[in-house]
N, CA, C and O atoms as a Maestro MAE file, in Angstrom:
{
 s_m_m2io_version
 :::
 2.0.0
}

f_m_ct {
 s_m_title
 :::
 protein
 m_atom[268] {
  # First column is atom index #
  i_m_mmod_type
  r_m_x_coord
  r_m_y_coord
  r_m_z_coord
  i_m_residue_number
  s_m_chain_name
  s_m_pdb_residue_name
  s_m_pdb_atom_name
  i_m_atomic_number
  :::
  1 25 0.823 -1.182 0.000 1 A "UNK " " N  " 7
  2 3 0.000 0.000 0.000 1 A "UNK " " CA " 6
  3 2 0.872 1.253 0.000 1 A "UNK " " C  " 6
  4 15 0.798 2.156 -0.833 1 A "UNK " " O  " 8
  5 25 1.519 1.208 0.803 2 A "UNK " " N  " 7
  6 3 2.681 2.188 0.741 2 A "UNK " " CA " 6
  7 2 3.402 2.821 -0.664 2 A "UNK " " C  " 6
  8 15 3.511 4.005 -0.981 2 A "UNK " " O  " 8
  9 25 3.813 1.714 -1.325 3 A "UNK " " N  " 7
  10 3 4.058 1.937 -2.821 3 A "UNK " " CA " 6
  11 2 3.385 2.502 -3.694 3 A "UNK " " C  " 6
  12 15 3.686 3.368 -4.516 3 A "UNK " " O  " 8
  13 25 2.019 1.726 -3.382 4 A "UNK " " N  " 7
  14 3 1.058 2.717 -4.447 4 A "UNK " " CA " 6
  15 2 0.661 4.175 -3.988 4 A "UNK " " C  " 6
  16 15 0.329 5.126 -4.695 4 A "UNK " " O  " 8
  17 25 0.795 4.088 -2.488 5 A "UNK " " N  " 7
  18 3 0.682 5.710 -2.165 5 A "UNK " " CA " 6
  19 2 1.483 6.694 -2.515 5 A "UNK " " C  " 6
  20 15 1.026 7.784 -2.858 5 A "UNK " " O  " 8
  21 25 2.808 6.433 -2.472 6 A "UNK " " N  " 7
  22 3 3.853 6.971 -2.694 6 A "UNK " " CA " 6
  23 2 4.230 7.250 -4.463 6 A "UNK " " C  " 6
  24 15 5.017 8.065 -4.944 6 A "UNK " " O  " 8
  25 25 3.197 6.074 -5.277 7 A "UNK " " N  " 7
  26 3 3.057 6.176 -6.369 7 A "UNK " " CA " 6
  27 2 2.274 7.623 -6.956 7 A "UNK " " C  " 6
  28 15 2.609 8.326 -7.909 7 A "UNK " " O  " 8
  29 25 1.194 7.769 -6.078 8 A "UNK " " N  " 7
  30 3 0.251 9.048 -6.122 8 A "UNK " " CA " 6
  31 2 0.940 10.208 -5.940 8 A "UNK " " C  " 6
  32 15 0.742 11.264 -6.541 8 A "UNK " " O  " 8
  33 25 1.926 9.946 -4.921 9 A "UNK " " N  " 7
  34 3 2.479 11.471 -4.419 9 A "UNK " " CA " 6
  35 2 3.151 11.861 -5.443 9 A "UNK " " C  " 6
  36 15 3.117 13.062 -5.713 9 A "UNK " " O  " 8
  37 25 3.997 10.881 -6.344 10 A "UNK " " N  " 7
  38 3 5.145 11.221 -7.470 10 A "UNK " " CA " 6
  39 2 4.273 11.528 -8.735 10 A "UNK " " C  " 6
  40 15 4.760 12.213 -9.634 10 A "UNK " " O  " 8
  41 25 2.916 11.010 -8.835 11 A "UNK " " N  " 7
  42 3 2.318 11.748 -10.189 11 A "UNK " " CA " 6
  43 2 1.838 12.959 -9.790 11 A "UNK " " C  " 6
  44 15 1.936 13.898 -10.580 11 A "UNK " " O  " 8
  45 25 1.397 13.106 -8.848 12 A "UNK " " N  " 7
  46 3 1.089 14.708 -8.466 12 A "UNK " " CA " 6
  47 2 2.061 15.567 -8.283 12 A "UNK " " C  " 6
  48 15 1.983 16.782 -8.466 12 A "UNK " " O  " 8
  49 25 3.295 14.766 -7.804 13 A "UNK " " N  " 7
  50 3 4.330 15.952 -8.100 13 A "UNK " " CA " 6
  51 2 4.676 16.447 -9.683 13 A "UNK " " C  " 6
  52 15 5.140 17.513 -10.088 13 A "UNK " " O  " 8
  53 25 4.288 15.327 -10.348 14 A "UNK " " N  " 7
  54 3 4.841 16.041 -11.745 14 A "UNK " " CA " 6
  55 2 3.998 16.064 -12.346 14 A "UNK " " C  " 6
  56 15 4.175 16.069 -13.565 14 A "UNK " " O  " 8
  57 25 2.929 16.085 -11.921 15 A "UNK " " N  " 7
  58 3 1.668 15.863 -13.146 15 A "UNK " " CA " 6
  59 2 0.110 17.098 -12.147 15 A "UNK " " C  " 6
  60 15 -0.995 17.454 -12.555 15 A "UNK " " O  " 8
  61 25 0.552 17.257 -11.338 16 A "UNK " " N  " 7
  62 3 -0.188 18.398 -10.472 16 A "UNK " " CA " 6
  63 2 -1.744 17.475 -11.006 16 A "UNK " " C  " 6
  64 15 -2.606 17.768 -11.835 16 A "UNK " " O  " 8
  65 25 -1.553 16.131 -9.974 17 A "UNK " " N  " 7
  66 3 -3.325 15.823 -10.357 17 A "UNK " " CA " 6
  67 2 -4.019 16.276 -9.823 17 A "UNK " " C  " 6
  68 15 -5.135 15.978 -10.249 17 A "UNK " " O  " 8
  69 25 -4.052 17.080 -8.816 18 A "UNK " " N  " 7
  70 3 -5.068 17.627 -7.882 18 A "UNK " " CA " 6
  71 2 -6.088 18.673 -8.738 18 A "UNK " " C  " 6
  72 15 -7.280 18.906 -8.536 18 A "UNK " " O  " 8
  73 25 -4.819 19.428 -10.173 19 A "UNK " " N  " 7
  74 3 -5.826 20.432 -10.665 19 A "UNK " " CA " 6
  75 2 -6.833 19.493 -11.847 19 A "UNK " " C  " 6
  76 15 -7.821 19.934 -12.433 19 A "UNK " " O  " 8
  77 25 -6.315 18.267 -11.959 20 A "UNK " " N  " 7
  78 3 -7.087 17.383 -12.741 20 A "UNK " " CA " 6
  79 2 -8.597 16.638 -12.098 20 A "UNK " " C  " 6
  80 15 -9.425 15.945 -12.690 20 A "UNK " " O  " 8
  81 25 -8.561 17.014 -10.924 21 A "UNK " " N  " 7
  82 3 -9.486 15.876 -9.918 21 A "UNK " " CA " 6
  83 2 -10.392 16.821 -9.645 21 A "UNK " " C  " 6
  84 15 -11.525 16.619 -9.207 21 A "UNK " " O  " 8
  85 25 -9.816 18.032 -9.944 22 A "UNK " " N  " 7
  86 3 -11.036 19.007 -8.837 22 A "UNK " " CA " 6
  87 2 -12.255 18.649 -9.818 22 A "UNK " " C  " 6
  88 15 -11.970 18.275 -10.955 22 A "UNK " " O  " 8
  89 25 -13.861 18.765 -9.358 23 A "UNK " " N  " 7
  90 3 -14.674 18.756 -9.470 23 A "UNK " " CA " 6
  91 2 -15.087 19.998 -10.270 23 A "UNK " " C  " 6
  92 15 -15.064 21.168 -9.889 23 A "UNK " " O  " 8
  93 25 -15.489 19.478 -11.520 24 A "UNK " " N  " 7
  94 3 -15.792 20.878 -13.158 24 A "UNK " " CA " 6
  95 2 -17.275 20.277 -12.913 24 A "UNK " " C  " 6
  96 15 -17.693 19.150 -12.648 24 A "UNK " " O  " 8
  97 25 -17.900 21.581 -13.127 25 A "UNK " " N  " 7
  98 3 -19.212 20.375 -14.293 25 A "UNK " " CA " 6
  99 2 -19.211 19.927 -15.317 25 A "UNK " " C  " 6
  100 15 -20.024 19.074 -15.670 25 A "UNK " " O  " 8
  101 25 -18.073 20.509 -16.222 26 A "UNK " " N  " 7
  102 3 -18.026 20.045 -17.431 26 A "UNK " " CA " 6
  103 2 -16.783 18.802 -17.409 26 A "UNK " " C  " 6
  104 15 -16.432 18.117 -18.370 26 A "UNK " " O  " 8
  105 25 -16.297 18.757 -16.120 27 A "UNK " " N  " 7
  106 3 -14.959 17.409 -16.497 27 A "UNK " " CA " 6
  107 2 -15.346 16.079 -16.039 27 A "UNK " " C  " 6
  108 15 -14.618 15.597 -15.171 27 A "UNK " " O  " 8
  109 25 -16.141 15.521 -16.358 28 A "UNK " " N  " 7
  110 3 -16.717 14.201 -15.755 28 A "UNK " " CA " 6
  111 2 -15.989 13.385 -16.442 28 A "UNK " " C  " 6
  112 15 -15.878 12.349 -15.786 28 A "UNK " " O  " 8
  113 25 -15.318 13.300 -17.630 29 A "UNK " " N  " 7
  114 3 -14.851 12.662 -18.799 29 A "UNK " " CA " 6
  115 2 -13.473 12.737 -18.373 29 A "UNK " " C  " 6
  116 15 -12.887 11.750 -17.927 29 A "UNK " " O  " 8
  117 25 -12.859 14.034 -18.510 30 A "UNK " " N  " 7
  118 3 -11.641 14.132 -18.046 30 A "UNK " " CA " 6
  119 2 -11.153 13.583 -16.652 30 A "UNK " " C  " 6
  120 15 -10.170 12.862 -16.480 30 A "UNK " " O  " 8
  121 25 -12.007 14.050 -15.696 31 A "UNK " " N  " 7
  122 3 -11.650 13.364 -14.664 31 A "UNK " " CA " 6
  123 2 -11.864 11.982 -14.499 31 A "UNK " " C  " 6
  124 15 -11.037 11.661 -13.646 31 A "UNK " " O  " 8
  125 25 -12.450 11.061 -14.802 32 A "UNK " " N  " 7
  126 3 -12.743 9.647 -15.069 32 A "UNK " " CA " 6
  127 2 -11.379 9.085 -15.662 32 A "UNK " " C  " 6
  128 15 -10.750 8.193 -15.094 32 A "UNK " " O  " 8
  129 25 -10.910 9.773 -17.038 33 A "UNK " " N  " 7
  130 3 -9.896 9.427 -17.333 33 A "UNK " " CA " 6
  131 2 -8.545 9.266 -16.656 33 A "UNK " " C  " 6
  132 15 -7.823 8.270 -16.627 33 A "UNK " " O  " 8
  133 25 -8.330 10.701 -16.014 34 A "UNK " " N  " 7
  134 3 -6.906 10.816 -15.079 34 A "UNK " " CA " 6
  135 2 -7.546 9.983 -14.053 34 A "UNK " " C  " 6
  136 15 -6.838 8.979 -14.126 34 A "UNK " " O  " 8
  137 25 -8.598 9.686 -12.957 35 A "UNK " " N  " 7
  138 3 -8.465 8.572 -12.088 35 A "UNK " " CA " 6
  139 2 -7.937 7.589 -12.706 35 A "UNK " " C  " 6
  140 15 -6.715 7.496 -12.816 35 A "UNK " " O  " 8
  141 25 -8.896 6.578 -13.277 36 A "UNK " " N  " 7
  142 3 -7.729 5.779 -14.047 36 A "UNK " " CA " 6
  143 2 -6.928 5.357 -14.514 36 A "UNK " " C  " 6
  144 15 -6.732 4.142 -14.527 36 A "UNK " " O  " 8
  145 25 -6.007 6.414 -15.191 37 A "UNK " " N  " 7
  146 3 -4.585 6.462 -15.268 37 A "UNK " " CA " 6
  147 2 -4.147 6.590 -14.539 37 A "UNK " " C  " 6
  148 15 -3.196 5.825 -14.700 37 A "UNK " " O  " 8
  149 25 -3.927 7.335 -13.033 38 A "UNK " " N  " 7
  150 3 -3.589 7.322 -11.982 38 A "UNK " " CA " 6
  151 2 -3.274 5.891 -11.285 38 A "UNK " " C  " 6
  152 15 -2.229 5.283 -11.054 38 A "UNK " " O  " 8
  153 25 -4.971 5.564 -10.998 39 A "UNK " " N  " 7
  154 3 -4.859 4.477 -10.382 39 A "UNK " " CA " 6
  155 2 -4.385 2.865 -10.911 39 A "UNK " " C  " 6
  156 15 -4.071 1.930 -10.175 39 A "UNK " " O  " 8
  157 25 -4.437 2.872 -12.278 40 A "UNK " " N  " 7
  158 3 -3.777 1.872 -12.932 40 A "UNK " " CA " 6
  159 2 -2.061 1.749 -12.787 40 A "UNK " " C  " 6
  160 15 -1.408 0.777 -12.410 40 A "UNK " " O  " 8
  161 25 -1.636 2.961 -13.183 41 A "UNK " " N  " 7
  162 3 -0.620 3.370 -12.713 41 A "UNK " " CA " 6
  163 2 0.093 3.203 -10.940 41 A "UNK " " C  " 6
  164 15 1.253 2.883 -10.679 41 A "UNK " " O  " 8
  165 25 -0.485 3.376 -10.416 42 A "UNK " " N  " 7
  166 3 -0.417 3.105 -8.820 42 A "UNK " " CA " 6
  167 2 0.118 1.908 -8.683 42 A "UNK " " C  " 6
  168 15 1.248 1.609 -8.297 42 A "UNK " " O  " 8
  169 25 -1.244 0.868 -9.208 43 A "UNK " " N  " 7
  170 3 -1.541 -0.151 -8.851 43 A "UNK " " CA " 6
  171 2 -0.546 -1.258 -9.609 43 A "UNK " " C  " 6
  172 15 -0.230 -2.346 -9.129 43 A "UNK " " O  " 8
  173 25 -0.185 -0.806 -10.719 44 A "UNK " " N  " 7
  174 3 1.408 -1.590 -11.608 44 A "UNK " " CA " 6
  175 2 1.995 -1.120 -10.389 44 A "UNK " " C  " 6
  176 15 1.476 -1.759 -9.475 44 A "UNK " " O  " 8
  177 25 2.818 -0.317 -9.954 45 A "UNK " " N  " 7
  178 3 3.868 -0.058 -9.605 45 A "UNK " " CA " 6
  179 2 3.937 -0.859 -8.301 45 A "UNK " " C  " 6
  180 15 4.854 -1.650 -8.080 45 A "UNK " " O  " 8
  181 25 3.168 -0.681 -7.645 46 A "UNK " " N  " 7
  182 3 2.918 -1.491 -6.268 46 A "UNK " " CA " 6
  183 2 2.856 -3.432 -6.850 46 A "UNK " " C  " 6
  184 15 3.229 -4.357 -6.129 46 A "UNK " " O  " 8
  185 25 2.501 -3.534 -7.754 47 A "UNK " " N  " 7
  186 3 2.487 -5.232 -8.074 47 A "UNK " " CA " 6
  187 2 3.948 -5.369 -8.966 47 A "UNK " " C  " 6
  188 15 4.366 -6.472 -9.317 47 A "UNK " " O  " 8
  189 25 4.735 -3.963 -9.312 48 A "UNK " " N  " 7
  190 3 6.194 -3.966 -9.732 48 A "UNK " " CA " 6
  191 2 6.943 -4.426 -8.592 48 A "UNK " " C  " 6
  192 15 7.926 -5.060 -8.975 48 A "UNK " " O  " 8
  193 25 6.854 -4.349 -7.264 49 A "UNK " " N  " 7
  194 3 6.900 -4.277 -5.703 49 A "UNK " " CA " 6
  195 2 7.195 -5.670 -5.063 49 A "UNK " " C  " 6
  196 15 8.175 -6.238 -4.579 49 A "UNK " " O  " 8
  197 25 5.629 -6.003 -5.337 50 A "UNK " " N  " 7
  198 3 4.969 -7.207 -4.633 50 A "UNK " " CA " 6
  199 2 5.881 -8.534 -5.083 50 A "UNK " " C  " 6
  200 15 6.374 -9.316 -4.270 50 A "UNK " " O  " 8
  201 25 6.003 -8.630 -6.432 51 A "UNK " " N  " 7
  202 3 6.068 -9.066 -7.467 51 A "UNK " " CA " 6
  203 2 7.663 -9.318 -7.679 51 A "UNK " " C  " 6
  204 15 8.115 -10.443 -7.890 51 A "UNK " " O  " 8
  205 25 8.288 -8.399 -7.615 52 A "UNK " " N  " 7
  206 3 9.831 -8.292 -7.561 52 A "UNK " " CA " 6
  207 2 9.791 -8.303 -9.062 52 A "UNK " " C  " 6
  208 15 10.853 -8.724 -9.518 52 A "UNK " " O  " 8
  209 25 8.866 -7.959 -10.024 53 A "UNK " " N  " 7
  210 3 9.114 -7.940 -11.601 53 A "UNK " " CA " 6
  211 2 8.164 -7.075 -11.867 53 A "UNK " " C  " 6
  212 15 7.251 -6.884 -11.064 53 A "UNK " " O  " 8
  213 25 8.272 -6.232 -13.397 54 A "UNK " " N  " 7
  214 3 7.120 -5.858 -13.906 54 A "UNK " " CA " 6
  215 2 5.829 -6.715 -13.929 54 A "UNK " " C  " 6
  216 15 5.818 -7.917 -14.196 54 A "UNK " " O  " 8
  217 25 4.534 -5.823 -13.561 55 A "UNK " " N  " 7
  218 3 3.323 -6.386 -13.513 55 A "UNK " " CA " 6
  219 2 3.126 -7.168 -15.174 55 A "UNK " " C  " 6
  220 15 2.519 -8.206 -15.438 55 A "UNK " " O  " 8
  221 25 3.834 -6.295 -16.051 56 A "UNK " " N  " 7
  222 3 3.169 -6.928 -17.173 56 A "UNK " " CA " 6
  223 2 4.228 -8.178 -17.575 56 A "UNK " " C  " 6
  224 15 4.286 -8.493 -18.763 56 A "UNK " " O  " 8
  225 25 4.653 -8.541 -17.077 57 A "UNK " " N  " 7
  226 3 5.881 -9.762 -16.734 57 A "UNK " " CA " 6
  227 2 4.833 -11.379 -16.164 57 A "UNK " " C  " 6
  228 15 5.044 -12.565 -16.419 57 A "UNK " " O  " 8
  229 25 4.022 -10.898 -15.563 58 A "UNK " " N  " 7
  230 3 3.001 -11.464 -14.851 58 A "UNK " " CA " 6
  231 2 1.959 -12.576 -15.686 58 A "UNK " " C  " 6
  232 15 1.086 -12.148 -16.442 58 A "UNK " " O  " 8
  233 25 2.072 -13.384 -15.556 59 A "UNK " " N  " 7
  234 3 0.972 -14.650 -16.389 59 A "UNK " " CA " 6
  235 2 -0.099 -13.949 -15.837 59 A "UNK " " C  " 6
  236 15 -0.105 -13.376 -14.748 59 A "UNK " " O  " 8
  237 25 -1.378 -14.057 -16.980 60 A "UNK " " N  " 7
  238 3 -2.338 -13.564 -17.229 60 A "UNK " " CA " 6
  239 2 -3.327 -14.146 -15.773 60 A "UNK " " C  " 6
  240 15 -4.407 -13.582 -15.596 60 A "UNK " " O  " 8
  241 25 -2.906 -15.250 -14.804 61 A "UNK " " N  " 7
  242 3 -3.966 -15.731 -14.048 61 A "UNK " " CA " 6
  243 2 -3.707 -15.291 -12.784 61 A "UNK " " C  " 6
  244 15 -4.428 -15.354 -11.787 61 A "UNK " " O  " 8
  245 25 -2.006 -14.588 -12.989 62 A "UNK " " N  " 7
  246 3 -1.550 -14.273 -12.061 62 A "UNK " " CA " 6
  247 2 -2.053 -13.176 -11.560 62 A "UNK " " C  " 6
  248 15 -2.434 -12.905 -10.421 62 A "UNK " " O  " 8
  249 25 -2.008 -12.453 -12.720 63 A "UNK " " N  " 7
  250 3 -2.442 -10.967 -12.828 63 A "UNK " " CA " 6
  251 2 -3.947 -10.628 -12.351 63 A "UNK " " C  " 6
  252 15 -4.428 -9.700 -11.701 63 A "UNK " " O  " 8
  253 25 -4.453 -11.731 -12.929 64 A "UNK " " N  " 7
  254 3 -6.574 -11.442 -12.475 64 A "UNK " " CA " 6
  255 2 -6.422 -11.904 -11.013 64 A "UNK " " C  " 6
  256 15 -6.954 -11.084 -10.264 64 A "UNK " " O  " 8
  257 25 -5.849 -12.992 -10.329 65 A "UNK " " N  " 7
  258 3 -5.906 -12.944 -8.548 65 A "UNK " " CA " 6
  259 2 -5.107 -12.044 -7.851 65 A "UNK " " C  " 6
  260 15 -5.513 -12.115 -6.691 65 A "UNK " " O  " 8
  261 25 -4.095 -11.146 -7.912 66 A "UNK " " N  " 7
  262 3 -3.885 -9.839 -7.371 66 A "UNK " " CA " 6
  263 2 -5.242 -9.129 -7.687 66 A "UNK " " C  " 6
  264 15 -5.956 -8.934 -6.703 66 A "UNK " " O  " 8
  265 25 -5.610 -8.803 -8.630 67 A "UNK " " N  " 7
  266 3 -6.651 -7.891 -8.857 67 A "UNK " " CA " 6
  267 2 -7.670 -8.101 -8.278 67 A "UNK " " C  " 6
  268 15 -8.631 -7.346 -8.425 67 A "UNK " " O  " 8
  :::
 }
 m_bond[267] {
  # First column is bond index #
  i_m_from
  i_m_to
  i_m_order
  :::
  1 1 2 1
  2 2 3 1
  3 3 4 2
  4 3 5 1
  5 5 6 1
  6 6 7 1
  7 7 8 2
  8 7 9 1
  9 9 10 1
  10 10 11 1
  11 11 12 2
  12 11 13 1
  13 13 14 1
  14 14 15 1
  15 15 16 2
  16 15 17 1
  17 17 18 1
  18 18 19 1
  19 19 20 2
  20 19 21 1
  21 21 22 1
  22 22 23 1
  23 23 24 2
  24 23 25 1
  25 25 26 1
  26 26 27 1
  27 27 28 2
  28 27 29 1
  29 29 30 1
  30 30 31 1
  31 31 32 2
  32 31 33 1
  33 33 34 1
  34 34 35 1
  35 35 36 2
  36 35 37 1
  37 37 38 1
  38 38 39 1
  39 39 40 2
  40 39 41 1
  41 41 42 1
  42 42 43 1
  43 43 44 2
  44 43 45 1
  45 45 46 1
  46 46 47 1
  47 47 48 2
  48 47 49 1
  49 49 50 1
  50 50 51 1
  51 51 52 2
  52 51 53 1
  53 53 54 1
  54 54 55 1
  55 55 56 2
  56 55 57 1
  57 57 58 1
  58 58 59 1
  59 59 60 2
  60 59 61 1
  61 61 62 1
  62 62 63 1
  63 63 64 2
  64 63 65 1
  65 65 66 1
  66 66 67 1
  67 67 68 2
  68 67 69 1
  69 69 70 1
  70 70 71 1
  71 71 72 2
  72 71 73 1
  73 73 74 1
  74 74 75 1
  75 75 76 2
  76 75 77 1
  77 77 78 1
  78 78 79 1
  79 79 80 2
  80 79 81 1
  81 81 82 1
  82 82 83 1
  83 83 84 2
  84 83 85 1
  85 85 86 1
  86 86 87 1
  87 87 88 2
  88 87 89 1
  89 89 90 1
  90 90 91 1
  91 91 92 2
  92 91 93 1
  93 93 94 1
  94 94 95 1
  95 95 96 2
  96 95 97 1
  97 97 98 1
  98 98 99 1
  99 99 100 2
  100 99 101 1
  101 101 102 1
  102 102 103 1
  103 103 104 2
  104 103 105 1
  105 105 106 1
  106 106 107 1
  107 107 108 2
  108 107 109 1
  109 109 110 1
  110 110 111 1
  111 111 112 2
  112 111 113 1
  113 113 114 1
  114 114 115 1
  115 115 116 2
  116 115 117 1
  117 117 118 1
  118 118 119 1
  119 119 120 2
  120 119 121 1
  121 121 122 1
  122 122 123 1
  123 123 124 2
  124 123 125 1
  125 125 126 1
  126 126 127 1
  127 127 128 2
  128 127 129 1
  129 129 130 1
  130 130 131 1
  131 131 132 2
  132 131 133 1
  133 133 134 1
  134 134 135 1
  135 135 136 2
  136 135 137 1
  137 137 138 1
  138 138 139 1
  139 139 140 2
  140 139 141 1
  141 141 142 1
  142 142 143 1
  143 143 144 2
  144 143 145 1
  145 145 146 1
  146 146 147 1
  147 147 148 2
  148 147 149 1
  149 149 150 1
  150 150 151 1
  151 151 152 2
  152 151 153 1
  153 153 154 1
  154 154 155 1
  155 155 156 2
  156 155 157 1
  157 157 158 1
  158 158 159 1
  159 159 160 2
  160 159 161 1
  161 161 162 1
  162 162 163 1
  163 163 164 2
  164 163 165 1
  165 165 166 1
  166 166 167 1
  167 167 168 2
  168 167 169 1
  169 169 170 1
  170 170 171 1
  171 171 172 2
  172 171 173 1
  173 173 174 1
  174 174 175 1
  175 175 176 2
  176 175 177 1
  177 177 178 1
  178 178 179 1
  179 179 180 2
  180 179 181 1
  181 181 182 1
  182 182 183 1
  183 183 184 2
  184 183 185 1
  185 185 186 1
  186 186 187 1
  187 187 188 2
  188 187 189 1
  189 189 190 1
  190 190 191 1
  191 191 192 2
  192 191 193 1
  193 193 194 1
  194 194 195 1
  195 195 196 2
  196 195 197 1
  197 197 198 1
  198 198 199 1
  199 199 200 2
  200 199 201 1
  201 201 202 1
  202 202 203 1
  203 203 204 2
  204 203 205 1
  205 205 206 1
  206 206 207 1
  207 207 208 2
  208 207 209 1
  209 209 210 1
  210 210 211 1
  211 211 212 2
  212 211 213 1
  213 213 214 1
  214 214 215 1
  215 215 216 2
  216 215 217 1
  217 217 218 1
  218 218 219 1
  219 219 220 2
  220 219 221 1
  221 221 222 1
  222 222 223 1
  223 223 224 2
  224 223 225 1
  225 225 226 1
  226 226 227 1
  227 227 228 2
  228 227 229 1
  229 229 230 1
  230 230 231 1
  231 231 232 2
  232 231 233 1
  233 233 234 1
  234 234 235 1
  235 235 236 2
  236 235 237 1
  237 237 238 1
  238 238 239 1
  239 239 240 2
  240 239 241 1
  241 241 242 1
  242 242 243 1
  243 243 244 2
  244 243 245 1
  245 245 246 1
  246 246 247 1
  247 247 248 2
  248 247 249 1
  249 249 250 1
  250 250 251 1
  251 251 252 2
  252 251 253 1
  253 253 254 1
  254 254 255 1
  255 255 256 2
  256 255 257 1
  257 257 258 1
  258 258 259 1
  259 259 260 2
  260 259 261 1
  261 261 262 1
  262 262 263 1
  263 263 264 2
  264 263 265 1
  265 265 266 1
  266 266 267 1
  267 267 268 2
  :::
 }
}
């Protein structure tokens, strides 16, 4: 958990998601998108971790029971 948190802190440092997250009426789309990339992102890096290899290194059955 740690990893993927620490994953968040480093895209917001360079990617300032906070001004991406704030609540538009018109960004429902946009923001949907950057969560997801975010959190996909997170969530590799932390199973880069777990894993001691890239997630996408990972057999496909491996990959759906982490998830």
């Amino acid at each position: 958990m740690l990893v993927h948190e620490l994953a968040h802190a480093l895209q917001d440092q360079h990617f300032g998601l906070g001004r991406h997250v704030e609540y538009r009426e018109d960004g429902g789309d946009e923001q949907s998108a950057v969560h997801a990339l975010a959190e996909g992102d997170a969530t590799s890096a932390m199973f880069d971790v777990l894993q001691g290899q890239p997630a996408t290194a990972l057999p496909e059955e491996a990959l759906r029971a982490q998830i």
